[in-house]
C-alpha positions as CSV (number, residue, x, y, z in Angstrom):
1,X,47.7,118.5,44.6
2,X,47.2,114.7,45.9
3,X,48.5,114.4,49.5
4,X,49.0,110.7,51.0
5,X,50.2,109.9,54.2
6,X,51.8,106.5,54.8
7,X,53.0,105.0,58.0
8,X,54.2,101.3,58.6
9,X,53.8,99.6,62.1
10,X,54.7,96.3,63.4
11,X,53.6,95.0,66.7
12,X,57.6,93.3,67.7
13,X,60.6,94.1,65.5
14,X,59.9,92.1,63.5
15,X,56.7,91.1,64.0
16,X,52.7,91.3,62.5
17,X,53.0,94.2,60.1
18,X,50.4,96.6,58.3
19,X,50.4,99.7,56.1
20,X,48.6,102.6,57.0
21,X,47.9,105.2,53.4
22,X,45.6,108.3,53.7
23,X,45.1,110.1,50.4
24,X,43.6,113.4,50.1
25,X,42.6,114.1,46.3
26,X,40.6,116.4,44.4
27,X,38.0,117.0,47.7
28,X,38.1,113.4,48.4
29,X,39.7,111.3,51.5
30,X,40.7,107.5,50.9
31,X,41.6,105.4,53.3
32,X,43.8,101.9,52.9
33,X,44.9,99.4,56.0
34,X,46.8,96.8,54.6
35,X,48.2,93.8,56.4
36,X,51.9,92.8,55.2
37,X,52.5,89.6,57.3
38,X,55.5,89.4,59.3
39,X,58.7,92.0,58.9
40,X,60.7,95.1,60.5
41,X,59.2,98.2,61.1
42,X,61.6,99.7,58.5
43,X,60.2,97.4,56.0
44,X,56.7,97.5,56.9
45,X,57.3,101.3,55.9
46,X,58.8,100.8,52.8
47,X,56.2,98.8,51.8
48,X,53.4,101.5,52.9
49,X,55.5,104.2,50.7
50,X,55.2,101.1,47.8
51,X,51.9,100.5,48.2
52,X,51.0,104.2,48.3
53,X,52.7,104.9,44.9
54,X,51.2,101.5,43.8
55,X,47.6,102.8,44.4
56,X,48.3,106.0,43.4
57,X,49.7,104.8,39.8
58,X,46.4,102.6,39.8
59,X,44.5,106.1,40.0
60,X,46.1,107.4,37.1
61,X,47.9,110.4,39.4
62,X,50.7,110.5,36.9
63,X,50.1,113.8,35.5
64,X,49.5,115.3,39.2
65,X,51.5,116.7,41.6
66,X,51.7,114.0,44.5
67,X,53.4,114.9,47.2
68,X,53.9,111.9,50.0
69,X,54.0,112.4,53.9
70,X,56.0,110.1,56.3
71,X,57.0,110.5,59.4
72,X,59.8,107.5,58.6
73,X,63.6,109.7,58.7
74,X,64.7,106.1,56.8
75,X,61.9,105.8,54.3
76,X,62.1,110.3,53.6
77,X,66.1,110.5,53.6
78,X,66.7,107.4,51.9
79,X,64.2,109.0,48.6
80,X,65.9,112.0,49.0
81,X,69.8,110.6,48.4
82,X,67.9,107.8,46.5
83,X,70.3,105.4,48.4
84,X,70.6,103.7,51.4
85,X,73.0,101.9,53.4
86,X,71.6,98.6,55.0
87,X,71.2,96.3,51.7
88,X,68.5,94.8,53.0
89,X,66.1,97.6,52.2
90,X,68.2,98.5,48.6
91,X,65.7,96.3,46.7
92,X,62.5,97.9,48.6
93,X,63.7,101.6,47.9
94,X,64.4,100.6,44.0
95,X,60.9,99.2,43.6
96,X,59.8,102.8,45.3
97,X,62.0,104.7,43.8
98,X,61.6,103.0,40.2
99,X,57.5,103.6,40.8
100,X,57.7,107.1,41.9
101,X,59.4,107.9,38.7
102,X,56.4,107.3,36.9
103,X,55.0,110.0,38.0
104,X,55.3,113.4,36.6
105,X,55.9,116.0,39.9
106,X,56.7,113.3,43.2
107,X,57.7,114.7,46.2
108,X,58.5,113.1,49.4
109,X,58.4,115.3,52.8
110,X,59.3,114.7,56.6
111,X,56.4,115.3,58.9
112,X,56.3,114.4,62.5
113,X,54.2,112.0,63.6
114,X,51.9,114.1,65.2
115,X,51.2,115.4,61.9
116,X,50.6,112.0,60.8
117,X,47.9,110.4,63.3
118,X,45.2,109.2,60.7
119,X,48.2,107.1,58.5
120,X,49.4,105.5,62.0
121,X,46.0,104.4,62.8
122,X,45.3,102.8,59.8
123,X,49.0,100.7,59.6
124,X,47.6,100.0,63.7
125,X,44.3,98.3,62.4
126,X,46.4,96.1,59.2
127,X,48.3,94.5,62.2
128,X,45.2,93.6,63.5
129,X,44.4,92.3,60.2
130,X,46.7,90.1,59.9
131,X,45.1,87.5,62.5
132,X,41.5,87.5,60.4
133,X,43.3,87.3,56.8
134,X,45.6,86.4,54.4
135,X,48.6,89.2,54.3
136,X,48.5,91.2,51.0
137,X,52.3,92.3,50.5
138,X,52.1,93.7,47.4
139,X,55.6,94.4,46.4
């Protein structure tokens, strides 16, 4: 099973944003800290859920079981009901939930985020990014 943990951050709401994705696969531990520019917290972890799928679809982890961590309530219950109700987000969670189709077994799961340090961290340092280069938003 292929475990990633994603977490979004931005330093103001909005404000300088980053993506934080930790992926444990097959004995091995990646590690991604993405800068996203300038956004909402809410977005900033929808795009860490997108850019998560994104990388794992670039792995080939179609045929896996990949089961995704957040400790986002939004980003978790709006997979789940595969809606949501502010229609600013609608087009972020149908590029998410239009990528996570793609592959085979997807599950999304609800951790706190004590369970979810490492992921944090890593959307903490893509702020930081953002000063010292371009922002990659990828969706």
């Amino acid at each position: 099973m292929i475990e990633v943990y994603i977490d979004g951050a931005s330093a103001g709401n909005p404000g300088r944003s980053g993506a934080g994705i930790f992926i444990k696969a097959y004995g091995t531990v990646e590690k991604y800290s993405i800068p996203l520019g300038n956004m909402s917290n809410h977005e900033a972890e929808f795009h860490a859920f997108i850019n998560g799928l994104k990388i794992c679809l670039e792995k080939g982890y179609v045929h896996s079981i990949v089961s995704f961590r957040t400790d986002s309530e939004l980003v978790s219950k709006s997979v789940e009901k595969e809606f949501i109700k502010n229609k600013l987000y609608a087009p972020l969670l149908e590029e998410a939930l239009h990528l996570a189709a793609k592959i085979e077994l997807f599950f999304m799961k609800w951790i706190p985020s004590v369970e979810n340090k490492t992921a944090d961290e890593l959307a903490r340092l893509a702020i930081q990014k953002n000063s010292s280069e371009e922002p990659n938003k990828s969706s």
